[in-house]
C-alpha positions in Angstrom: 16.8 9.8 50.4 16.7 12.8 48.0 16.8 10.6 45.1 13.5 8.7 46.2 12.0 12.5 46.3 13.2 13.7 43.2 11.9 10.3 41.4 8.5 11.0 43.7 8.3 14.7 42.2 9.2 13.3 38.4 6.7 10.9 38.6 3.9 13.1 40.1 4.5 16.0 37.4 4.5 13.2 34.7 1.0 12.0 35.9 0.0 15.9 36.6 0.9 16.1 32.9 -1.2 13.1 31.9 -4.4 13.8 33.5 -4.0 17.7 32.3 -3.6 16.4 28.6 -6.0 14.1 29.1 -8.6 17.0 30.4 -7.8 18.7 27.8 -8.4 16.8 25.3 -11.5 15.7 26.1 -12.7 19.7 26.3 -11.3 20.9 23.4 -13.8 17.9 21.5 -16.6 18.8 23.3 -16.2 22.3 22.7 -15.5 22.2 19.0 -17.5 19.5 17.7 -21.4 19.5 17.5 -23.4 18.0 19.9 -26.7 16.4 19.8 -29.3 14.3 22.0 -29.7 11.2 20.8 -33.4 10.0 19.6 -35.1 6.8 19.2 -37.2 8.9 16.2 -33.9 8.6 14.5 -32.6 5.8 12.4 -29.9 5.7 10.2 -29.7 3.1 7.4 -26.7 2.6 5.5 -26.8 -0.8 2.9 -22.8 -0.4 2.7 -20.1 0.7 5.1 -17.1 0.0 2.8 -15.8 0.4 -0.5 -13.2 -1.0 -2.8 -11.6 1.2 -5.9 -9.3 -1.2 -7.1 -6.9 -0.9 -8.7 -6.2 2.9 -9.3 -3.5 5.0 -10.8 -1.5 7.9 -9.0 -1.8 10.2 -12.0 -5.4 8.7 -12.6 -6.9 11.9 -11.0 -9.0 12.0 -7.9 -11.7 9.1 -7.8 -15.0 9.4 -5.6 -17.8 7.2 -4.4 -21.2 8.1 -3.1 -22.9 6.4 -0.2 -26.6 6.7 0.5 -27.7 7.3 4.5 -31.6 6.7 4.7 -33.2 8.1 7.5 -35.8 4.7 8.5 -37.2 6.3 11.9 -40.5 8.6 12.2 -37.9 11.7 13.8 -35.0 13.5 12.3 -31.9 12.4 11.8 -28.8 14.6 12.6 -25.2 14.2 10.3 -22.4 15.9 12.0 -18.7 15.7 13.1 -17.8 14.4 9.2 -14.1 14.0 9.6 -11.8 11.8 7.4 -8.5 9.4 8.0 -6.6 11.8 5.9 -5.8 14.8 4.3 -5.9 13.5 1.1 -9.3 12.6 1.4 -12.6 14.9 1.7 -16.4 14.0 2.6 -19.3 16.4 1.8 -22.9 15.2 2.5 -25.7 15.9 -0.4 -29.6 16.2 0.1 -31.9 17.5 -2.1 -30.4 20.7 -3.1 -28.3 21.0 0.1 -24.1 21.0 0.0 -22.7 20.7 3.0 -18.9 22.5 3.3 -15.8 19.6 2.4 -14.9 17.9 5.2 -11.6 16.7 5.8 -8.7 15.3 8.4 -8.9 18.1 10.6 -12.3 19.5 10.2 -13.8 21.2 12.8 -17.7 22.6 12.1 -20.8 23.2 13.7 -22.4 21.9 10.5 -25.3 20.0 11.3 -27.6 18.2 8.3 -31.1 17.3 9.2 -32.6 14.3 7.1 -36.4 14.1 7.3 -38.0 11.1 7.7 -38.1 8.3 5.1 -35.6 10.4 2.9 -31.6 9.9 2.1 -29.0 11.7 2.4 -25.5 11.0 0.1 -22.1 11.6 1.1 -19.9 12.1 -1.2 -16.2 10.7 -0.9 -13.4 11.8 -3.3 -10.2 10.4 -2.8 -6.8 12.0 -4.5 -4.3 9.2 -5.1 -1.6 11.8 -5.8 -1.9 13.8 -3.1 1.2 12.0 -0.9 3.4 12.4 -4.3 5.6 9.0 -5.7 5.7 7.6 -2.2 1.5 7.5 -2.3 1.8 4.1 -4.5 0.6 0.7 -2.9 -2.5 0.1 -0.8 -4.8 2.5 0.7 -7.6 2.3 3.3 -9.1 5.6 4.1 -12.1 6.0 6.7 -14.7 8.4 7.1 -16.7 9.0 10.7 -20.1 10.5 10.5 -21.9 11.1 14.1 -26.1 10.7 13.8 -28.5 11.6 16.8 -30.1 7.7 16.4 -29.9 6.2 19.6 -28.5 3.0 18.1 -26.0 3.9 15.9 -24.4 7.3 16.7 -21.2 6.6 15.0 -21.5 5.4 11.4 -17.5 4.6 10.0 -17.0 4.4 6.2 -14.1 2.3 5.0 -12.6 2.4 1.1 -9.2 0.8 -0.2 -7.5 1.0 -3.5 -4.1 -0.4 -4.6 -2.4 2.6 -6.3 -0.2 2.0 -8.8 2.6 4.1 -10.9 
């Protein structure tokens, strides 16, 4: 009998553990990201979501690539919560005159880019093929997630690859 009870504590302080994770996880995003309303003013028009390099070389030097993020609707549209796959890779968006900071894997920021209507916004990808050192060689697929107030299409994910070679 006090085995059933010590398996009944176990597996209630495993599932108290679970849901406290859980509840904690989801506060700690809501906390430190940005958060916006969504708007059907807002659209976001992307003409490419992904991106191959080719073939690149580790001691090539970092390689970049710039995609363009129209903003279609009569509102504003929002950019936030720019966060990459990887440390080794950093996202920075670019309008007008604008810079937003480097974003990377772990990027926390309450930077928020506002995109008139009918004009584009860039972000700027730069990849460093040595940054994981002589193991770094072979493919690569690196993603970046950009969150937009349009009601349709909140979560925009860019994708590149590259084969890096010695």
């Amino acid at each position: 009998m006090s085995e059933k009870r010590v398996m009944l504590a176990m597996a209630g302080a495993t599932a108290l553990v679970i849901v406290g994770g859980v509840w904690w996880s989801a506060r700690s995003g809501a906390v430190e990201g940005v958060l916006s309303e969504a708007s059907g003013d807002a659209k976001a028009q992307v003409t490419e979501l992904t991106y191959d390099w080719g073939e690149i070389s580790i001691d090539g030097g970092k390689v970049e690539k710039v995609f363009d993020i129209k903003n279609e609707g009569a509102g504003t549209l929002q950019l936030y919560n720019i966060s990459t796959s990887c440390m080794c890779t950093t996202a920075q968006l670019l309008l007008g005159e604008a810079r937003s900071p480097e974003f990377g894997m772990h990027s926390q920021s309450s930077y928020k880019m506002e995109v008139p209507a009918g004009e584009t916004a860039r972000l700027k990808v730069v990849f460093d093929p040595a940054f994981h050192g002589p193991s770094g060689v072979g493919p690569a697929t690196r993603q970046i997630e950009v969150q937009t107030n349009d009601a349709n299409q909140q979560k925009l994910i860019f994708v590149l690859t590259a084969m890096v070679r010695r």
